[in-house]
RODO-2510 file (C-alpha; in nm, 4 decimals, decimal comma):
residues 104
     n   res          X          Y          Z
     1     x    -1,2633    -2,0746    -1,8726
     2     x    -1,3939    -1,7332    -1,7454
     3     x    -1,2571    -1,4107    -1,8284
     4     x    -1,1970    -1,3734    -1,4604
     5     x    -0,9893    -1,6886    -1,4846
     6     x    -0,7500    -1,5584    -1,7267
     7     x    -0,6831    -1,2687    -1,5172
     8     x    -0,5838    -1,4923    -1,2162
     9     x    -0,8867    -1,4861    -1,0126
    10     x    -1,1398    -1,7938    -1,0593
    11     x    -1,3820    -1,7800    -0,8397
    12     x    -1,3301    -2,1813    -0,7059
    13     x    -1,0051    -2,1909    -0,6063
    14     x    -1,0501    -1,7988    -0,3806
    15     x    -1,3424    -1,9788    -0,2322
    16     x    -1,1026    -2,2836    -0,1534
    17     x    -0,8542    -2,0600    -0,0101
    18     x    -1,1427    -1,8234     0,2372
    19     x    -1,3118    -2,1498     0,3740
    20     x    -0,9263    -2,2439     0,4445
    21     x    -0,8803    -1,9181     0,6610
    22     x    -0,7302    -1,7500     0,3680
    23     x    -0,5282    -1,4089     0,4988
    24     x    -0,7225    -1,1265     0,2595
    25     x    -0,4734    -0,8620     0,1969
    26     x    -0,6041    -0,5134     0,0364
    27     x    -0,3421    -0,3402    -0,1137
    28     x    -0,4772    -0,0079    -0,1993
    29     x    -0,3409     0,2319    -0,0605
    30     x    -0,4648     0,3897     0,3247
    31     x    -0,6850     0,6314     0,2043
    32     x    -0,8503     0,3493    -0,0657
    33     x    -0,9003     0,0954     0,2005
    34     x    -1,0922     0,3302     0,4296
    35     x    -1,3519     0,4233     0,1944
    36     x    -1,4508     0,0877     0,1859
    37     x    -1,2636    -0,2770     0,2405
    38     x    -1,3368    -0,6160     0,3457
    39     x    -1,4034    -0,7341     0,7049
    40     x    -1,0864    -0,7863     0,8631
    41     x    -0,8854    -0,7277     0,5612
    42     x    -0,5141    -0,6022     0,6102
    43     x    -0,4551    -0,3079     0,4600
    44     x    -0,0837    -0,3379     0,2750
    45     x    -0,0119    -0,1098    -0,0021
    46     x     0,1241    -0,2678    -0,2788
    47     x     0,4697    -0,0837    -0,2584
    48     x     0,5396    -0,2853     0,0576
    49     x     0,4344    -0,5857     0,0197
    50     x     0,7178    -0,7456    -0,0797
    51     x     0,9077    -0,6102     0,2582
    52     x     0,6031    -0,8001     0,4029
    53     x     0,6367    -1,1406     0,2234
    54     x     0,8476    -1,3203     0,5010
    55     x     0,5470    -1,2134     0,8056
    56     x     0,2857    -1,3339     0,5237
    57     x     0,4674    -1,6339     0,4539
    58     x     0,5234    -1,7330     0,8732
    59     x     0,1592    -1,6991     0,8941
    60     x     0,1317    -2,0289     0,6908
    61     x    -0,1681    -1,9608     0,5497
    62     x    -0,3248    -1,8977     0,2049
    63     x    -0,3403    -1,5270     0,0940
    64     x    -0,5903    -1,3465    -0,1172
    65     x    -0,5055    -1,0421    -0,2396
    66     x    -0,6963    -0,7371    -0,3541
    67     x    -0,7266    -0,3879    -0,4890
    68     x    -0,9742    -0,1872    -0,7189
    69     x    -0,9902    -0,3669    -1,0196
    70     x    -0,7383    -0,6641    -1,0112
    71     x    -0,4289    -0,5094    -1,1217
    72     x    -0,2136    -0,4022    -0,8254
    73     x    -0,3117    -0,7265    -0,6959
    74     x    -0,1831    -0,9202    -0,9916
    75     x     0,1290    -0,7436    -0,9173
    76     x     0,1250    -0,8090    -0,5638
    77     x     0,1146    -1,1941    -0,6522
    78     x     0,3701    -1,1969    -0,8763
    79     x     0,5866    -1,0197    -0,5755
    80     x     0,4978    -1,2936    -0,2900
    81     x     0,5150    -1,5817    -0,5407
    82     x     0,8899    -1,4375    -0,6208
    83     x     0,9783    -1,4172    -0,2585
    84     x     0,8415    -1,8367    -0,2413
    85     x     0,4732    -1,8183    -0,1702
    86     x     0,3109    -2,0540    -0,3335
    87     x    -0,0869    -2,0267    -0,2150
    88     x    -0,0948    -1,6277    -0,2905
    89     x    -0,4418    -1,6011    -0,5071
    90     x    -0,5411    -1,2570    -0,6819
    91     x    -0,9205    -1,1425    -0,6141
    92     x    -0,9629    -0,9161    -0,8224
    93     x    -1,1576    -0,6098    -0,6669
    94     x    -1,1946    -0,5975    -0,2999
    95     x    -1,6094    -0,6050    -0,3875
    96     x    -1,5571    -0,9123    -0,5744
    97     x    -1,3685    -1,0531    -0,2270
    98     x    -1,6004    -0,9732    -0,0535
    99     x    -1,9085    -1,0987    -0,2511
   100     x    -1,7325    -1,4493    -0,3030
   101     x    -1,7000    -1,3925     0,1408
   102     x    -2,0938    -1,4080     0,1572
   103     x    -2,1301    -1,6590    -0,0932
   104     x    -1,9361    -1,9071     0,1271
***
């Protein structure tokens, strides 16, 4: 197992989840996410993303979450996954999204 893997974000199963159409949510906050974010990421800052579980759950899709460094996105999983999501995956760092993106 990888270190990434112990911090929630193997490589495999994001990849799984992107070719799947995989929502990519940043949650950085605004000012973060316009430095620099993924292609058609959605910016939601981690203080409201639980008041945005139900919309991300209608969507029906998988959901990819990511931040700086891995953290506020581990958080932001353990939010969704307590309002019932059950395919919410934590990326890490939104470069680490995106590199795993090109890979595909």
């Amino acid at each position: 197992m990888g270190i990434l893997s112990v911090f929630g974000f193997g490589s495999g199963k994001i990849k799984s989840a992107l070719r799947k159409g995989a929502l990519i949510i940043d949650v950085r906050t605004g000012i973060e996410y316009d430095r620099g974010h993924v292609p058609d990421a959605f910016n939601i800052p981690v203080d409201r993303i639980s008041a945005n579980a139900q919309r991300l759950k209608e969507a029906k899709l998988p959901v990819v979450l990511c931040c700086n460094s891995g953290a506020r996105s581990r958080n932001a999983v353990q939010q969704l996954k307590a309002k019932g999501l059950k395919e919410v995956y934590n990326g890490g760092s939104w470069e680490n999204v995106l590199k795993l993106m090109q890979s595909l």
